[in-house]
PLY file of the C-alpha trace (Angstrom):
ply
format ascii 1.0
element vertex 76
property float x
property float y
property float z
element edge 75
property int vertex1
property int vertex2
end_header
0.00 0.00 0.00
1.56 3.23 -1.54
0.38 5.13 2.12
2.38 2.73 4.59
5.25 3.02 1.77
5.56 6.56 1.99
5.82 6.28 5.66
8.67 3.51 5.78
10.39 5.65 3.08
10.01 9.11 6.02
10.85 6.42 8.76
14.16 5.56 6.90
15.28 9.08 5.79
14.26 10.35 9.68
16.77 7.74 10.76
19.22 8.93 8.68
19.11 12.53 9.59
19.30 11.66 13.42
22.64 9.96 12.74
23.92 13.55 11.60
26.57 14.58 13.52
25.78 17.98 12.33
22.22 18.44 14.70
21.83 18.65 18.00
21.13 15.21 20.85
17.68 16.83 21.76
17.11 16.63 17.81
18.33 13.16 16.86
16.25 11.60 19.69
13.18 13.30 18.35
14.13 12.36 15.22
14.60 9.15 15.96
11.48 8.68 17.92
9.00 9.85 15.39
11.42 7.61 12.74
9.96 4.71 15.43
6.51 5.84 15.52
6.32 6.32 11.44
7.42 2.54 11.22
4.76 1.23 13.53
2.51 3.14 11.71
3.49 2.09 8.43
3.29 -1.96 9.77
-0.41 -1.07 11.25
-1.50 0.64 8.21
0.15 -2.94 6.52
-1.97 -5.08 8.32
-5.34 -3.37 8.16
-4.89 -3.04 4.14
-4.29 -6.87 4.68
-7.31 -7.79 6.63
-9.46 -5.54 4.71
-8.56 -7.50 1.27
-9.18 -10.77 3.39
-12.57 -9.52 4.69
-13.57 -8.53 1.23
-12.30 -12.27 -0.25
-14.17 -14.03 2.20
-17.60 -11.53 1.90
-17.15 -12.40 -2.20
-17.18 -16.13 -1.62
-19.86 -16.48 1.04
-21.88 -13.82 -1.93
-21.48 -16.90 -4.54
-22.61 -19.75 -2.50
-25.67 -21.12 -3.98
-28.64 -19.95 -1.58
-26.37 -17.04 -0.23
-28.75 -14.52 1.68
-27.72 -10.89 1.95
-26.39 -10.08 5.66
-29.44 -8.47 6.66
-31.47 -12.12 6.28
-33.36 -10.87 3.43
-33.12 -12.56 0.11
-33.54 -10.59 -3.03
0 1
1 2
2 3
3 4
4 5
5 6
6 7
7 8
8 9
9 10
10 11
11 12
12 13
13 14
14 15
15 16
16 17
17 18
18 19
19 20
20 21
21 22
22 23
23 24
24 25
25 26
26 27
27 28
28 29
29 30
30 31
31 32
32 33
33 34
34 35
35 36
36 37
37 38
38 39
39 40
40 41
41 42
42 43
43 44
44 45
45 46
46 47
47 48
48 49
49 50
50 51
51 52
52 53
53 54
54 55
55 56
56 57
57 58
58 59
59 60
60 61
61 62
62 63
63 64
64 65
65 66
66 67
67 68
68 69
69 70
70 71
71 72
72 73
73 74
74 75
C-alpha cells in the first residue's frame, strides 16, 4: 500500500538525519522517535490493508454460494 510506503520511506530518511553529527542530541532523539513511531505506523497501516482484502475475499465467496442470503437475512 503506496500510504504505509511513503511512511517507511520518512521512517528511513528520519533515521538517517538523526545519525547527523551535524544536529543537536535533543534533535536526533526526536528524530529518531517519530522515525519509530512512522514505522509502527506504516506496519499497522500494513496489516489493516491486509485484513481488509481478506474480509472482502471471504464476503465475495460467502456472496457466490448457492442460496447465499444478503447479511441483513433478506433474500432478493
Amino acid at each position: 500500500m503506496y500510504v504505509a510506503a511513503r511512511r517507511q520511506e520518512l521512517a528511513i530518511e528520519y533515521k538517517a538525519v538523526a545519525k547527523s553529527s551535524a544536529i543537536s542530541t535533543e534533535r536526533a532523539i526526536l528524530l529518531k522517535s517519530v522515525a519509530r513511531t512512522l514505522t509502527g505506523l506504516a506496519n499497522q497501516l500494513d496489516r489493516l490493508a491486509s485484513l481488509t482484502r481478506d474480509e472482502a475475499r471471504h464476503a465475495r465467496a460467502a456472496d457466490d454460494r448457492p442460496g447465499a442470503e444478503p447479511e441483513d437475512g433478506q433474500r432478493l
